[in-house]
N, C-alpha and C positions, 0 to 999 in steps of 0.2 A: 875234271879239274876243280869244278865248286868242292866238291866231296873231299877232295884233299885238302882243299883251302880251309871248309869248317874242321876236320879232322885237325889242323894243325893246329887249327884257334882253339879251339876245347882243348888242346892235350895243354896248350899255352898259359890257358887259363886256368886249368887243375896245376899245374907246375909254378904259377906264382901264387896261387892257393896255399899251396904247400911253403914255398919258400915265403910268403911274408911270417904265416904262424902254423908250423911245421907240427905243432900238438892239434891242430884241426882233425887231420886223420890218424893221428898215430895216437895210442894209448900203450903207458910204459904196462909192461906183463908185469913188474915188478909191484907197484901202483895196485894194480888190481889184485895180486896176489894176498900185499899186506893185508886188507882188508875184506877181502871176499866174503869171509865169515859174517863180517856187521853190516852186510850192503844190505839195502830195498830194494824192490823194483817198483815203479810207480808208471801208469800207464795215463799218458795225456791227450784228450781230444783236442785236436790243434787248427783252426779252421781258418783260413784265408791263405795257406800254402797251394803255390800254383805249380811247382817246376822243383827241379832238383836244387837251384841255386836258394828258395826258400831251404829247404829239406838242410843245406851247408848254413845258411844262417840261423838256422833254431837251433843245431848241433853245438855251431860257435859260440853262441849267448850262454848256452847251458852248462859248457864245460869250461866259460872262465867261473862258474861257483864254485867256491872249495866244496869237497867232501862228493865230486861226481866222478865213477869211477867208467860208466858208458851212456851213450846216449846214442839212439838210432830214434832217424826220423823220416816218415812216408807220408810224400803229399799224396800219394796216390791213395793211402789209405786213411789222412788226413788226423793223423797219430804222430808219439814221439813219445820211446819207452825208455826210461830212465832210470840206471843201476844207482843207488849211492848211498851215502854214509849219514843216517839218519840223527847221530851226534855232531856233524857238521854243517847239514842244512838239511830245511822242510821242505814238501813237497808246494807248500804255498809261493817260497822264496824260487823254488824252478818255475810254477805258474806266473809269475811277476817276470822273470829273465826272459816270460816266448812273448809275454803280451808286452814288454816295452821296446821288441820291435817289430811289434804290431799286428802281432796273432791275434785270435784267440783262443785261450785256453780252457781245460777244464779237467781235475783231477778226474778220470774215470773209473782207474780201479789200481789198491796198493794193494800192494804182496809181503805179508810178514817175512819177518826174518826167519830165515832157514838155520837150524842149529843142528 
């Protein structure tokens, strides 16, 4: 009975997740097509993430920047690796979006562009 009662709470809670700002998990294929060719990838050490609900808010901080085209983040591995459009923001302006709520971060290693 507990097991179906958390079961229904999490599914509740990923479901207004979703429905307050529905661009949380979805990323348009379109969006990432345009620009695939000029994306970075930048990998960030992210330290004070405890649980997945951290892991949703450094995703959501990162991808109201213009010019982010993905972003995956692991508290378990205490990272956050970030595709994006290096004519529209730097790697320092995504280290500022994890630490103003209240990481911390640390550029650990960028990836030229691919051509």
């Amino acid at each position: 009975m507990i097991k179906a009662i958390l079961i229904t709470a999490l599914a509740g809670t990923i479901a207004l997740g979703v429905w307050i700002n529905p661009e949380c998990c979805l990323l348009s294929s379109s969006a990432a097509s345009e620009t695939a060719g000029d994306a970075k990838t930048a990998v960030f050490r992210v330290s004070g993430m405890t649980c997945g609900g951290c892991e949703v808010g450094v995703r959501m901080a990162v991808k109201k920047l213009d010019g982010i085209h993905k972003v995956e983040a692991s508290y378990k591995e205490g990272k956050a690796t970030v595709k994006y459009d290096p004519s529209k923001v730097k790697p320092e302006e995504i280290k500022a979006a994890i630490e103003k709520i209240g990481y911390k971060a640390k550029v650990e290693k960028k990836e030229e562009r691919k051509k």
